[in-house]
Phi, psi and omega in degrees: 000115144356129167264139175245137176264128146232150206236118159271159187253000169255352158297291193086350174304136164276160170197148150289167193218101178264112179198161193289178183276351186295290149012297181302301183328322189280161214292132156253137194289160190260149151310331190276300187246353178098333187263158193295339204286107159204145149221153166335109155274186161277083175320121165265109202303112192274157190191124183236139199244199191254138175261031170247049169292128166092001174255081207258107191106306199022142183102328213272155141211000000 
C-alpha cells in the first residue's frame, strides 16, 4: 500500500495515509484536529538507485 499526502483545511496541518489505492480519493480524518475538511496533495515520486556511478565493468584489471 501507498503513502498519500494530505493537507486539512481547517487545520492546514499535512499527514500521511499509508491506504490502499482504491482509497485515496476518498476524504480522510485529519489526525491533528479530527476534521473531515481534508484533500489529497500531489505527491513527489521517490526513487533510490544504485551507488554505482562511474563504475562502468567493475572488477576488470
Amino acid at each position: 500500500m501507498p503513502f498519500y499526502e494530505y493537507r486539512c483545511k481547517d487545520c492546514n496541518k499535512l499527514f500521511e495515509c499509508l491506504i490502499s489505492i482504491s482509497q485515496a480519493d476518498q476524504t480522510q480524518n485529519c489526525p491533528h484536529c479530527g476534521g473531515r475538511n481534508t484533500e489529497k496533495q500531489l505527491s513527489v515520486f521517490a526513487a533510490k538507485s544504485s551507488s554505482t556511478a562511474g563504475s562502468f565493468g567493475g572488477g576488470f584489471t
